[in-house]
VEXDREN-2710 file (C-alpha; in Angstrom, 1 decimal):
% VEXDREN-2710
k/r/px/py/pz
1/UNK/0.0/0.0/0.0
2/UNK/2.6/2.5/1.1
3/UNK/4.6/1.7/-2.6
4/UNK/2.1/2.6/-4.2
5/UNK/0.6/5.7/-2.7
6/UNK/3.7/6.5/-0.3
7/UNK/5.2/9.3/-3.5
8/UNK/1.7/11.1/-3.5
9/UNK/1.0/11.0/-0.2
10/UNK/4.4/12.3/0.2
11/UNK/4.2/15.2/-2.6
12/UNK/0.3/16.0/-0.8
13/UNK/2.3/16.6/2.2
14/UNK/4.8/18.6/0.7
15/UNK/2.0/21.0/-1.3
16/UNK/0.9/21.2/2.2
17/UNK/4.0/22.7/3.4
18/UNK/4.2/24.8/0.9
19/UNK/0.8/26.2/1.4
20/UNK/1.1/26.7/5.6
21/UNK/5.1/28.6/4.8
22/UNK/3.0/30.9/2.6
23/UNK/0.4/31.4/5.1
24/UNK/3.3/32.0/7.8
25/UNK/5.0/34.6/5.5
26/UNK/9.2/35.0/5.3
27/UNK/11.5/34.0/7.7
28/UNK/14.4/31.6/8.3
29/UNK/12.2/28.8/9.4
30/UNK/14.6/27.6/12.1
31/UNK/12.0/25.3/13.6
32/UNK/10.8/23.8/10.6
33/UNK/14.4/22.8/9.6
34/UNK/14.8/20.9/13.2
35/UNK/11.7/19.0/12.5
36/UNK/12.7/18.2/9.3
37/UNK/15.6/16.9/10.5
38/UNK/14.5/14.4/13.3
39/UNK/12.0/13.8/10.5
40/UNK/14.5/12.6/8.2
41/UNK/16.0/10.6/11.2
42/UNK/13.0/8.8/11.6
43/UNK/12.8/7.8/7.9
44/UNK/16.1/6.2/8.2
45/UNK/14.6/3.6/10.5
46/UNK/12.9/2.2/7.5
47/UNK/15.6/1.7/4.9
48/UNK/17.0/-1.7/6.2
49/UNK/15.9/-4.5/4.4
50/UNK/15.4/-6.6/7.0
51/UNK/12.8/-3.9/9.1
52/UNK/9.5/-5.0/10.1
53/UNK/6.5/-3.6/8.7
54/UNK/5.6/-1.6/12.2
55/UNK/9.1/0.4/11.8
56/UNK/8.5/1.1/8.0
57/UNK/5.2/2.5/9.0
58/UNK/6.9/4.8/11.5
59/UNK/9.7/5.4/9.4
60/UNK/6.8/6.6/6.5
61/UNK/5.6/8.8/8.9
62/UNK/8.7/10.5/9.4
63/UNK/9.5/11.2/5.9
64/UNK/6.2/12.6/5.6
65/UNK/7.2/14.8/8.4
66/UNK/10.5/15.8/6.6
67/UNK/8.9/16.6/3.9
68/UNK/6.4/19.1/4.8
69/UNK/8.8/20.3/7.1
70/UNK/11.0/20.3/3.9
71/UNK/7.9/22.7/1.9
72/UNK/7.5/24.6/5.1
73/UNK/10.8/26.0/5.3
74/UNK/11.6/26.4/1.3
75/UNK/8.8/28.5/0.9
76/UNK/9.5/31.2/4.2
77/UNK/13.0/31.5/3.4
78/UNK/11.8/31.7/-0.4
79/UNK/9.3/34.5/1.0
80/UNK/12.6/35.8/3.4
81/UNK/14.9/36.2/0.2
82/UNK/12.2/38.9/-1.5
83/UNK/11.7/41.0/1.2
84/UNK/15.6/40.4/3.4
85/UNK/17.7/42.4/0.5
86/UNK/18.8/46.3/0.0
87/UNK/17.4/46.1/-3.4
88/UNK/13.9/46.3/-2.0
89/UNK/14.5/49.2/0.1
90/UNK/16.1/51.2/-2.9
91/UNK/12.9/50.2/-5.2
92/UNK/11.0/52.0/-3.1
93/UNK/13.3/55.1/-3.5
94/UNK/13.2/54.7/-6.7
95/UNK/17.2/55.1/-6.4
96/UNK/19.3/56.0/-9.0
97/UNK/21.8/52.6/-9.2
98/UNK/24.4/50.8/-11.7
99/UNK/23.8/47.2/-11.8
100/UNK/26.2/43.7/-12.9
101/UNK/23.7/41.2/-14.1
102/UNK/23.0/37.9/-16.1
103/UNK/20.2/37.7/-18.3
104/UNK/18.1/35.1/-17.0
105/UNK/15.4/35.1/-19.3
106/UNK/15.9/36.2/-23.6
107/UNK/14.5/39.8/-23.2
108/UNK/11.4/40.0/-25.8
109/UNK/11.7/43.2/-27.9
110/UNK/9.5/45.5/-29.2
111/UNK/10.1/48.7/-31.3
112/UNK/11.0/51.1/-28.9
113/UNK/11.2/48.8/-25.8
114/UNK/12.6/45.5/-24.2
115/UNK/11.8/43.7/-21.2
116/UNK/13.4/40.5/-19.3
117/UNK/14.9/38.7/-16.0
118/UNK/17.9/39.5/-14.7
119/UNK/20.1/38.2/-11.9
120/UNK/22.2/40.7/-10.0
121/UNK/25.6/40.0/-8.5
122/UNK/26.3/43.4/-7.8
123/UNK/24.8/46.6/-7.5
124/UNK/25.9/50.4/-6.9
125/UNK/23.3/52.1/-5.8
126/UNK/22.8/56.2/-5.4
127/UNK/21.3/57.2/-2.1
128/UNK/19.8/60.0/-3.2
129/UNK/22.0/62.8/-1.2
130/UNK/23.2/66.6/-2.4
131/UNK/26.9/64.8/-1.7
132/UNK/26.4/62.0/-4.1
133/UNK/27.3/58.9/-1.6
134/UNK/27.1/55.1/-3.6
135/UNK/27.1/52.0/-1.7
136/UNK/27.9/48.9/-3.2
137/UNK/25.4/46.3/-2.5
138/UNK/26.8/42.6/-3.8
139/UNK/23.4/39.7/-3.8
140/UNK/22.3/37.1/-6.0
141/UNK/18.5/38.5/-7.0
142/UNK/16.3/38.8/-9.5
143/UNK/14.9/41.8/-10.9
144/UNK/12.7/42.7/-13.5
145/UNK/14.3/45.1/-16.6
146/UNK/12.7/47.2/-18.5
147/UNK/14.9/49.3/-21.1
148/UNK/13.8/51.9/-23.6
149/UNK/15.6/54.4/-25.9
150/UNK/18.6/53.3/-27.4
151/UNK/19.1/50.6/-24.5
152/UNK/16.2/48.9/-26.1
153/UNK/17.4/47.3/-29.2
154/UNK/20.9/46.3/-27.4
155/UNK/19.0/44.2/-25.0
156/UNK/16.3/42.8/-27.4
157/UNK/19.2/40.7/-29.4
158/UNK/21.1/39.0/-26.7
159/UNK/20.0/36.1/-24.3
160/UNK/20.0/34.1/-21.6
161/UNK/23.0/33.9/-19.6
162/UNK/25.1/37.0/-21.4
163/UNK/26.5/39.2/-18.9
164/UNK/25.4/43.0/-18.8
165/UNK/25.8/46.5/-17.2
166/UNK/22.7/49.1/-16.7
167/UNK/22.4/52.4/-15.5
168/UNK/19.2/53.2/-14.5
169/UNK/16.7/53.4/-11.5
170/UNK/15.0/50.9/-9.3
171/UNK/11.4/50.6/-8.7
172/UNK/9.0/48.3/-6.7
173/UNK/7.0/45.7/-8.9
174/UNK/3.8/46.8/-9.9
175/UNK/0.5/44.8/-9.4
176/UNK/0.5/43.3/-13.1
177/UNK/3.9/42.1/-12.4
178/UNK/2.7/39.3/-9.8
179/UNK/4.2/36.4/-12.6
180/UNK/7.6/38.3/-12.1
181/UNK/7.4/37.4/-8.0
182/UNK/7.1/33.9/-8.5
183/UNK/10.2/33.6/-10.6
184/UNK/11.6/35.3/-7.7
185/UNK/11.8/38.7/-8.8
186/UNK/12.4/41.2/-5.9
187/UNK/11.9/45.0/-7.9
188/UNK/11.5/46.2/-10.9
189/UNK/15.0/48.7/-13.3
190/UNK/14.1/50.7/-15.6
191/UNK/17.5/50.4/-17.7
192/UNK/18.4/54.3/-19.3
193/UNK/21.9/52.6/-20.6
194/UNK/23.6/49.4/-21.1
195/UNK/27.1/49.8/-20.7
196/UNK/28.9/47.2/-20.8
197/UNK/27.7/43.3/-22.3
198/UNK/29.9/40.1/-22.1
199/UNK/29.4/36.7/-23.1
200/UNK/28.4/33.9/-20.7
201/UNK/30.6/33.2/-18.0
202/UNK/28.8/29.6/-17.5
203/UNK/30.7/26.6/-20.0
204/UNK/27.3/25.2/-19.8
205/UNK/25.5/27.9/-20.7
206/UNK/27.8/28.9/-23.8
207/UNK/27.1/25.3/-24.9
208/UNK/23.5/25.4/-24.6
209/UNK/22.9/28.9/-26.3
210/UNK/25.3/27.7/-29.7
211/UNK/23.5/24.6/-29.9
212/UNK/20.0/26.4/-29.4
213/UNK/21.5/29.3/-32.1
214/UNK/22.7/26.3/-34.5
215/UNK/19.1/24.6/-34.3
216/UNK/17.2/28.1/-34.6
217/UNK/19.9/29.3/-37.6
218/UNK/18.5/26.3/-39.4
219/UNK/15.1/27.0/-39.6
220/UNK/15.9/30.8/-40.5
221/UNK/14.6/30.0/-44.6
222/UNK/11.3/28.7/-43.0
223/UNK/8.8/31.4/-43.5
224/UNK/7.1/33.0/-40.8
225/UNK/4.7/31.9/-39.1
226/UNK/5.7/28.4/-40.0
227/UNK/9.2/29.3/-38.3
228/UNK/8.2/31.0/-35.3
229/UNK/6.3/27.5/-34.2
230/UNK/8.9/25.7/-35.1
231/UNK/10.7/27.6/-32.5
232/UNK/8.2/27.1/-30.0
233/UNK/8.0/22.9/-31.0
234/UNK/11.5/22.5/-30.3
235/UNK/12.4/25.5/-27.8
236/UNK/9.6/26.4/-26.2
237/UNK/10.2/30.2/-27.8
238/UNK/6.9/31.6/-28.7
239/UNK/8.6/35.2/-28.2
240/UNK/7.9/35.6/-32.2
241/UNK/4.3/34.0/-32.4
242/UNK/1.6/36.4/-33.7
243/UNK/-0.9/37.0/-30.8
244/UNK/-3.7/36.0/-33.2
245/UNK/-1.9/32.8/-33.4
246/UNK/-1.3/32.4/-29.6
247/UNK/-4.8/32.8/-29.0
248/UNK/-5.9/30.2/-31.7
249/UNK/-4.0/28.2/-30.1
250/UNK/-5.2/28.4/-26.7
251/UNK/-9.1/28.7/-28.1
252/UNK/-8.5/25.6/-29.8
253/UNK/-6.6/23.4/-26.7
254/UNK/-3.4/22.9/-28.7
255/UNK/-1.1/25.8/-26.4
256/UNK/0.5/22.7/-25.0
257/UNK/2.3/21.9/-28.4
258/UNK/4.2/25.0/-27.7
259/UNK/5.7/24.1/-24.3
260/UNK/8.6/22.2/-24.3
261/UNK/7.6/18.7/-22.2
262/UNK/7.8/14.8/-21.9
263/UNK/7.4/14.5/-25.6
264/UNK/10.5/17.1/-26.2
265/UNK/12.8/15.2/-23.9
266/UNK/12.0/11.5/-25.4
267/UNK/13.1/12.5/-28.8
268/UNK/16.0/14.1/-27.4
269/UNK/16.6/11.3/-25.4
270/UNK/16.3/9.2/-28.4
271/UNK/18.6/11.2/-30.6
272/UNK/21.2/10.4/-28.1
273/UNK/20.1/7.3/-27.7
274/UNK/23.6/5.5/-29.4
275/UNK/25.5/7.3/-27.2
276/UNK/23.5/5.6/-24.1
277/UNK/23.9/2.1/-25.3
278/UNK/27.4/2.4/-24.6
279/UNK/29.3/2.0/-22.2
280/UNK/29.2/0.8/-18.1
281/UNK/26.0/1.1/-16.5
282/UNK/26.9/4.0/-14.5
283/UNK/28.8/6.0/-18.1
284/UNK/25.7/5.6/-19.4
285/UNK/23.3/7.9/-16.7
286/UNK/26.4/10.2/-16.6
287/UNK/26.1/10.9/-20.3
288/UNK/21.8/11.1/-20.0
289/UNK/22.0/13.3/-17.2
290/UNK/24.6/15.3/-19.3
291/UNK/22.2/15.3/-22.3
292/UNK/19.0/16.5/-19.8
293/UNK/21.3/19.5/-18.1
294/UNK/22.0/20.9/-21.7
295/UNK/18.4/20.5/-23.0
296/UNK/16.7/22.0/-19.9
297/UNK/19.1/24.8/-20.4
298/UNK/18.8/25.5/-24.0
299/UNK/15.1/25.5/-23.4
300/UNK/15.9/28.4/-20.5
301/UNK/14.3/25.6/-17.6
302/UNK/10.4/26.2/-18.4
303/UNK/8.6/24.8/-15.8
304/UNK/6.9/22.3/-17.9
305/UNK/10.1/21.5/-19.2
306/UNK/11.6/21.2/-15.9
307/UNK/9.0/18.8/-14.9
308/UNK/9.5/16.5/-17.5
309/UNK/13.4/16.0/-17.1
310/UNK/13.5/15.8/-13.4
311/UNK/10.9/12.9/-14.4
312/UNK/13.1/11.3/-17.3
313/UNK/16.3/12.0/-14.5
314/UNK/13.9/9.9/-12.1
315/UNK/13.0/6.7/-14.1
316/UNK/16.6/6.7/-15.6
317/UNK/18.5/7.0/-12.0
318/UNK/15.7/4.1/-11.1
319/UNK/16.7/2.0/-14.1
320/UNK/21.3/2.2/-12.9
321/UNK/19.4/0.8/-9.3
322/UNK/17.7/-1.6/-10.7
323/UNK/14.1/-0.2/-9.0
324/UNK/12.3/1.4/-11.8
325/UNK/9.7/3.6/-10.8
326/UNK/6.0/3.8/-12.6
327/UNK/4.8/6.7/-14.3
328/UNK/2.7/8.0/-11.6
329/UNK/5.2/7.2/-8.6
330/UNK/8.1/8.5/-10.6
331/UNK/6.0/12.4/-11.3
332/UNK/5.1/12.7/-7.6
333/UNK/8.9/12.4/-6.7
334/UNK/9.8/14.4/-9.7
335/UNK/7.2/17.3/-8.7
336/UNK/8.3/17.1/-4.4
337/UNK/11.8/17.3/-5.5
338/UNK/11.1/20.2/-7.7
339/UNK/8.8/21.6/-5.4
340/UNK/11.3/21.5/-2.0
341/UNK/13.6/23.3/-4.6
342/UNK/12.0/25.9/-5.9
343/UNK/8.4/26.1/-3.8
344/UNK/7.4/29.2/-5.9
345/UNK/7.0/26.8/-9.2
346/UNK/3.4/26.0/-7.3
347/UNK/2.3/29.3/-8.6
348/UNK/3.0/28.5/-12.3
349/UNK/0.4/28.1/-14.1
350/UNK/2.3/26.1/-16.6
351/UNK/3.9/23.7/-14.1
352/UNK/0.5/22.6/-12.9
353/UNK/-1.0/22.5/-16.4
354/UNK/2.3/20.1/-17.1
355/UNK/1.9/18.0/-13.7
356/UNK/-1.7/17.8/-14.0
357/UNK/-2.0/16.3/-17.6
358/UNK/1.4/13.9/-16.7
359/UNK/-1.1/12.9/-14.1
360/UNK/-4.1/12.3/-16.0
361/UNK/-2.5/10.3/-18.9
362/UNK/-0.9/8.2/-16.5
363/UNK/-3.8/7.4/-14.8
364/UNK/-6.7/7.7/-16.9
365/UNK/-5.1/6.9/-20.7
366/UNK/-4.9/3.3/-20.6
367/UNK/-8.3/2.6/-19.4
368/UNK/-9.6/5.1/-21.6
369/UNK/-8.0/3.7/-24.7
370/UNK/-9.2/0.2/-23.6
371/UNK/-12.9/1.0/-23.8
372/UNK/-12.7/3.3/-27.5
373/UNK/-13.9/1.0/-30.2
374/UNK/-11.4/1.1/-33.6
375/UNK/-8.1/0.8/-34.4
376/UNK/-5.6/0.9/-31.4
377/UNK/-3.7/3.6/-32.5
378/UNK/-7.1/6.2/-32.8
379/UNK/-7.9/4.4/-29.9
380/UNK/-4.5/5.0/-27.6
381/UNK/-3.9/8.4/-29.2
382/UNK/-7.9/9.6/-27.9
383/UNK/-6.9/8.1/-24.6
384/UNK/-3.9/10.3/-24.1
385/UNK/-6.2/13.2/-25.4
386/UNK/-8.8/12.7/-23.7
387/UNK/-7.4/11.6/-20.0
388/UNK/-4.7/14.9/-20.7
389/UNK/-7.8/17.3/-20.9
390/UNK/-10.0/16.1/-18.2
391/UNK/-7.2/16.2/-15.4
392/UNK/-6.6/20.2/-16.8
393/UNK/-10.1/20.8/-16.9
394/UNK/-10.2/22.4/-13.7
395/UNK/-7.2/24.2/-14.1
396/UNK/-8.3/25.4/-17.4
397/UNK/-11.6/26.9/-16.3
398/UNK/-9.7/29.0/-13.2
399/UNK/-7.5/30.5/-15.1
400/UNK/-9.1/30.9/-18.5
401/UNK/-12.6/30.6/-17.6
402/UNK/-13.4/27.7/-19.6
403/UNK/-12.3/24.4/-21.4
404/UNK/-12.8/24.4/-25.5
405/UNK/-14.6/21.0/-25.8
406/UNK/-13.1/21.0/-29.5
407/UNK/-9.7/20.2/-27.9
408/UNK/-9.9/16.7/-28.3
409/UNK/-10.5/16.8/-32.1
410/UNK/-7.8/19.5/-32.4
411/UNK/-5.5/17.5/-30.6
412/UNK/-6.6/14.2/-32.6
413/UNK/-6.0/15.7/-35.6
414/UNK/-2.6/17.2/-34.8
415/UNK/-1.5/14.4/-33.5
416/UNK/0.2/12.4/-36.0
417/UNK/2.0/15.6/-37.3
418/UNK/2.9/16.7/-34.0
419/UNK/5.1/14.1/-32.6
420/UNK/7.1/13.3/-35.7
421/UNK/7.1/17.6/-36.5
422/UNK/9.5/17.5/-33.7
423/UNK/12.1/15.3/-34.8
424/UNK/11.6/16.5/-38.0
425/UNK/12.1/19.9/-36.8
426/UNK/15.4/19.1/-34.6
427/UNK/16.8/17.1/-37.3
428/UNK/16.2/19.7/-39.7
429/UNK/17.2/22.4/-37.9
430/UNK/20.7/20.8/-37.2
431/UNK/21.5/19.8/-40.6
432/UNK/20.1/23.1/-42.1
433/UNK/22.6/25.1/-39.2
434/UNK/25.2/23.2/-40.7
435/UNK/25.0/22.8/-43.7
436/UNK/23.1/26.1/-44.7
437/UNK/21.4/26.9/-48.4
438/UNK/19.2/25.0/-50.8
439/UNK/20.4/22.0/-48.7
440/UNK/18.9/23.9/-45.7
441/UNK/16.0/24.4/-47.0
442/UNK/15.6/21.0/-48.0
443/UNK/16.0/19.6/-44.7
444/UNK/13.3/21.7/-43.3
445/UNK/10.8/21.3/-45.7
446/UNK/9.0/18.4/-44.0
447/UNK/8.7/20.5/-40.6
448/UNK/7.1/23.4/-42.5
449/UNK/4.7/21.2/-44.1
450/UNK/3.8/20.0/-40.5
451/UNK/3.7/23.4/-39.0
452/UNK/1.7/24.3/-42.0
453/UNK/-0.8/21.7/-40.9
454/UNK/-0.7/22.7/-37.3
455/UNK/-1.5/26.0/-37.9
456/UNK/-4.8/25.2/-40.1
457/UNK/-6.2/23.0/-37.6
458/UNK/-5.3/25.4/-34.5
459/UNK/-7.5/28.4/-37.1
460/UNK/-10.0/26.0/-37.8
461/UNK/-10.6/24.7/-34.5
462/UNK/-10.2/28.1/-32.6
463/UNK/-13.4/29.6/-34.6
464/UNK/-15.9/26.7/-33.3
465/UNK/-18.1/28.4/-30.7
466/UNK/-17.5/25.0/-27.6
467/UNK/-16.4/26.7/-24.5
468/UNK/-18.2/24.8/-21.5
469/UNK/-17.3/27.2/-17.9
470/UNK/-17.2/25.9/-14.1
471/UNK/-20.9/25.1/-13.8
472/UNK/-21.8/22.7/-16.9
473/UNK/-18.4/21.0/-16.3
474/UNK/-19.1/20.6/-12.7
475/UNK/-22.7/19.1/-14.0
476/UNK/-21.5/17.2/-16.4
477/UNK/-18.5/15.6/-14.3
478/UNK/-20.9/14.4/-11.5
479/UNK/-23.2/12.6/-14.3
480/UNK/-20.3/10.8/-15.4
481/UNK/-19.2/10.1/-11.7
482/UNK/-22.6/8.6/-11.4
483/UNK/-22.9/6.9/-14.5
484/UNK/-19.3/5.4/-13.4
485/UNK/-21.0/4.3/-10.0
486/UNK/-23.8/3.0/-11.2
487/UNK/-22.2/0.8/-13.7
488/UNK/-20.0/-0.5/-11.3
489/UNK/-22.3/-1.3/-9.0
490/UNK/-24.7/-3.4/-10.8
491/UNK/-21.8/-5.4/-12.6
492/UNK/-21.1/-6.3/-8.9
493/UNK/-24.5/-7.5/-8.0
494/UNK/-24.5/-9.4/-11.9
495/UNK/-21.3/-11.1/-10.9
496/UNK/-22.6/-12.1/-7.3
497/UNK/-25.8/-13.6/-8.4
498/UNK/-29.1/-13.8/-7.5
END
């Protein structure tokens, strides 16, 4: 019982956790770290082999106790690192200040204007007096940047991970800006100058941002819009996607094609996959933990894509131990590791879109696929669909106000352009980066005709009028509950007889 719902039970507790730190606000969380420990101490107990099932039951107990003593404390010192810095305090001065940062995000660009994440590592900040005093203020925190005039333009062409040098002024973050918090943002700069910009320091980050310029460089003959969701197929980059096509895409169910997930890291994984036939047991999750650390980071560590390699990091570490881990055991570990980690990533809307359909196709594809009539691969492809769209259902209708009931078509009909779009796409990409001209072209024509397809469905899809809100799907779920019950229940009183 406890191997099969001990990872859930554990992640529950650790949601729970994360939800009472919140409600407790920042602070260092000294006791919460104490009972985590003698939590963890307990646990322990139960790792023997040879322990009876009365000290694995105690030892269960005391891992549950870890871990929402684990969520507890991330999230108040989490909530302490936002408020515990100088940067705050001159944000609210609106002080004049000279920042060293890393771009943590690629800043999107318009016209006059760019925007992005930045990390600090050191500040000089103005305080404001007729005698000009500085103070040099050295933390690791995020801020929000927001350049204009000739600033503008610099920043829109770099990326992630180059190194830069503003002039400008703080501010505090404004209401709208409530995403920025969650990815740990502490103020807002309003970037007059950029002074100075230098490459990467990070080898890992270097490697990441040639490979993701060599893929992107390939797909550069690819006419727009085509090449703009090609981008967001393979990178998760929708910065260039017309908003009219964004918002086909979400009308139509399809906005998780864009968002780099479990799909994404299998065909990576599979590319690779000579390379992790090779070799000693241990080599070989070396070299696929290698491979995962330079995807998530060309894909700038979405959440969703997060999700999906600590999951793929999981089963593979599972597999060298010889104890692989199901589908549903190994997400709930994935999610409480990611969770302890970073606790704000409970706030993304996009990690519990990603965690919620992982859960539903896990749980609900099979037996869904198992009662469609037809051929198995219609069959096992509405499964996934289907069982991916009722578990987001709920999500989907708190924060878009509704679920588009043509989603399963859409995603039926995408589907056997979608996976193979993908490959085709990083296949194409890398051999048109290479190779460059007609040959480029070439390579890439088999992805555009898939995006091409994409793109009608998503328009087609987008302008049927089936949008069911919180109180039809609330209906219609407890008829099906019921219908569920009541089948069940008279199969049980056909199988026991008269």
């Amino acid at each position: 019982m406890l191997r099969r719902a001990g990872p859930g039970l554990v992640l529950a507790v650790v949601v729970v956790g994360i939800v009472v730190g919140g409600w407790r606000g920042p602070g260092r969380a000294p006791g919460a770290l104490l009972a985590l420990t003698a939590g963890a101490g307990v646990a322990l107990l139960g790792l023997s082999p040879r322990a009876s099932a009365r000290r694995r039951v105690v030892a269960f107990v005391g891992l549950c106790v870890a871990a929402g003593c684990a969520g507890m404390a991330a999230m108040a010192r989490a909530l302490d690192g936002q408020v515990r810095t100088p940067l705050v305090a001159a944000a609210a001065d609106r002080a004049d200040v000279v920042v060293d940062a890393t771009l943590v995000t690629d800043p999107t660009a318009t016209r006059f204007a760019a925007r992005g994440l930045a990390r600090v590592t050191r500040a000089r900040i103005h305080d404001g007096t007729a005698a000009g005093a500085t103070r040099r203020v050295v933390k690791d925190r995020v801020v929000v940047v927001d350049a204009s005039g000739p600033a503008a333009p610099r920043l829109g062409v770099l990326g992630a991970g180059d190194r830069v040098r503003l002039r400008g002024y703080l501010r505090p973050l404004d209401p709208y800006e409530e995403w920025a918090r969650w990815r740990h943002a502490v103020a807002g700069i309003e970037a007059r100058a950029l002074i100075a910009v230098d490459p990467p320091a990070s080898p890992l980050m270097r490697l990441a941002n040639a490979l993701r310029s060599r893929v992107l460089a390939g797909t550069v003959g690819v006419p727009e819009p085509q090449r703009a969701l090609l981008a967001g197929f393979l990178l998760g980059d929708t910065t260039d996607l017309p908003e009219a096509v964004v918002l086909d895409f979400r009308a139509s169910g399809l906005s998780h094609l864009v968002a780099v997930s479990g799909q994404n890291v299998a065909f990576v994984l599979a590319l690779a996959g000579p390379g992790l036939r090779r070799g000693p047991r241990g080599v070989r999750l070396v070299v696929g933990l290698v491979v995962l650390v330079v995807f998530v980071t060309m894909t700038r560590a979405e959440p969703s894509v997060l999700r999906a390699a600590t999951m793929a990091a999981c089963a593979m570490v599972g597999v060298a131990l010889g104890r692989p881990a199901a589908g549903l055991r190994s997400l709930a570990l994935a999610v409480s590791v990611l969770l302890v980690v970073d606790p704000f990533l409970l706030h993304s809307v996009g990690f519990r879109l990603s965690c919620a359909a992982s859960a539903g196709i896990a749980a609900l594809a099979p037996a869904i696929a198992a009662r469609v009539p037809g051929p198995r691969p219609v069959a096992e492809a509405l499964g996934v669909t289907l069982a991916a769209q009722v578990a987001v259902a709920p999500l989907l209708v708190q924060g878009f106000g509704g679920v588009p009931l043509i989603a399963p078509v859409a995603n039926l009909v995408v589907a056997p352009a979608a996976g193979p779009l993908t490959v085709l796409g990083l296949v194409g990409g890398a051999v048109g980066g290479i190779v460059g001209g007609a040959l480029a072209a070439a390579a890439t024509l088999p992805a555009y005709l898939g995006a091409s397809w994409v793109l009608l469905v998503a328009g087609w899809a987008a302008r049927v009028p089936l949008t069911v809100g919180a109180g039809p799907l609330l209906v219609g779920g407890g008829v099906a509950a019921t219908a569920v019950l009541v089948t069940r229940v008279g199969r049980r009183r056909a199988d026991d007889g008269p």
